[in-house]
N, C-alpha and C positions, 0 to 999 in steps of 0.2 A: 505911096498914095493908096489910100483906101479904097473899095468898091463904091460906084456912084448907088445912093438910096436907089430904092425899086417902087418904082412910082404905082400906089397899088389905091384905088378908086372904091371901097366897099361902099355899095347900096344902103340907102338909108332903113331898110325892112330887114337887111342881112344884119345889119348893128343892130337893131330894134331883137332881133333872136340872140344873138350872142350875149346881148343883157340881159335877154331874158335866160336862158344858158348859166350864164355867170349869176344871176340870184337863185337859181333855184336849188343849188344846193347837192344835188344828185345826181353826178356824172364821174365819167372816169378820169383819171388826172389827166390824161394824154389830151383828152378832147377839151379841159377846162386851159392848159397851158397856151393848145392850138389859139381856143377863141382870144383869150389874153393877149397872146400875140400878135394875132389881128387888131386888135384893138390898138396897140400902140402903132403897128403900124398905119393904121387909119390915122391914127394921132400927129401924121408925120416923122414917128422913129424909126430911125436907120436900123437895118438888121443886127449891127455890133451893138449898136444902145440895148435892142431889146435883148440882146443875149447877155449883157450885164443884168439886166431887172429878173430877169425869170431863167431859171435852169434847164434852159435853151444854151444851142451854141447859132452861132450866127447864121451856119448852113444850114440849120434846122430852121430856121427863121424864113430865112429865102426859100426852101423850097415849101412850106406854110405857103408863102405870098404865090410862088408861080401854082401852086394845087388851085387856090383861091381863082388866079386871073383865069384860068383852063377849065378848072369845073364847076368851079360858084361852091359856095359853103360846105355844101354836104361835103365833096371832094376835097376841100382844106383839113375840114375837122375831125373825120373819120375815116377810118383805113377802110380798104376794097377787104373782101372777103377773101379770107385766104382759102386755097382749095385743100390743102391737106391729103393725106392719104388716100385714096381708097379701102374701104375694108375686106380684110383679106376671105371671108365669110360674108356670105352672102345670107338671108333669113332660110333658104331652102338645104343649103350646105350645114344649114345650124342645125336645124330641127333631124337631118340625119347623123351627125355625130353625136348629138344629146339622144336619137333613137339605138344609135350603138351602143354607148355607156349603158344606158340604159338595161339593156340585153346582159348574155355572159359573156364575159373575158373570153379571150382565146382559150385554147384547149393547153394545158397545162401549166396557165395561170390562174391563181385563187382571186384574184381581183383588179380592178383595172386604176392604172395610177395615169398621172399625168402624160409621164413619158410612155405611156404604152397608148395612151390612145393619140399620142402626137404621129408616133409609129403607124400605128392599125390605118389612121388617117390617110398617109403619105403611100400605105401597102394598098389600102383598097379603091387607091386612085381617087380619091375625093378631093385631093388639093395637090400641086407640084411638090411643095411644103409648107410644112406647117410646125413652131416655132411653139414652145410649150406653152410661154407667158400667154401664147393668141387662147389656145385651148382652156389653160386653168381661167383665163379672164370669162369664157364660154361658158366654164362649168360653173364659173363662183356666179355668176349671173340669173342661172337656172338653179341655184341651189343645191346642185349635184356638188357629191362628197364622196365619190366612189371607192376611195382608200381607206374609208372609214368602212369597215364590218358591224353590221349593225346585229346579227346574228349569235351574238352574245349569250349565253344562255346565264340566269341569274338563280338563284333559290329564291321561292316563293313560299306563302301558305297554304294556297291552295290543293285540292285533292291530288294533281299528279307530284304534289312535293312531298307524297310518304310513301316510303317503300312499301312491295308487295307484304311484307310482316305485318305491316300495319305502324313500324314505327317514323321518325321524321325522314325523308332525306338528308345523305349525309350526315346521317346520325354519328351520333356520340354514346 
């Protein structure tokens, strides 16, 4: 014996927006399936009918109908906001480890790499820890490339590119 239907009453302004929903063309699948859904069930379809028509499964269906009867639309067709993370960096935490990089390396390092300032981080007490992916996300964000040495020296044309004799630098 199958579950008895879920006798579900959609307002006639609530279908008036779910058609409107369903023509317009520009939503996410999840909330175009939801309204769908509704709709058959307005139609009088049992939750196993509607989960043969659309790529629903039946519990998916029913609990569509109880969101609908508890929170009215919104709450059918769109998920609650999920809270996610907090960020382990805060805006005041940022700006002093982008002022650290920024600065010299430790003393007997010629430059400062990822893991050295995930290190320096954790040594000078600015975070419990801190995880490189958090830092290099930090750095690519502000444009910082601190393992690149920009200090390259190249040959030029100009005047300090000849030697004291007078002839090129690097001469031949």
């Amino acid at each position: 014996m199958g579950r008895r239907p879920i006798p579900i009453g959609i307002q006639s302004r609530d279908l008036a927006r779910i058609e409107d929903l369903l023509r317009s063309g520009v939503a996410q699948i999840r909330v175009v399936l939801r309204a769908l859904a509704l709709r058959q069930l307005a139609q009088g379809s049992s939750p196993p009918r509607v989960a043969q028509t659309l790529p629903l499964t039946a519990k998916a269906v029913r609990q569509i109908a109880h969101r609908y009867r508890s929170g009215g639309l919104e709450r059918a067709l769109y998920d609650r906001p999920r809270p996610g993370a907090k960020p382990l960096l805060d805006e005041s935490l940022k700006r002093r480890v982008v002022a650290m990089v920024r600065g010299k390396p430790p003393e007997g390092r010629g430059r400062w790499t990822v893991r050295l300032v995930a290190e320096e981080v954790v040594k000078r007490k600015l975070l419990p820890r801190a995880g490189r992916e958090t830092i290099r996300m930090l750095l690519q964000n502000h444009d910082l490339k601190p393992w690149r040495k920009k200090d390259v020296v190249r040959g030029g044309t100009g005047p300090a590119a000849t030697r004291p004799d007078g002839g090129p630098a690097g001469g031949r």
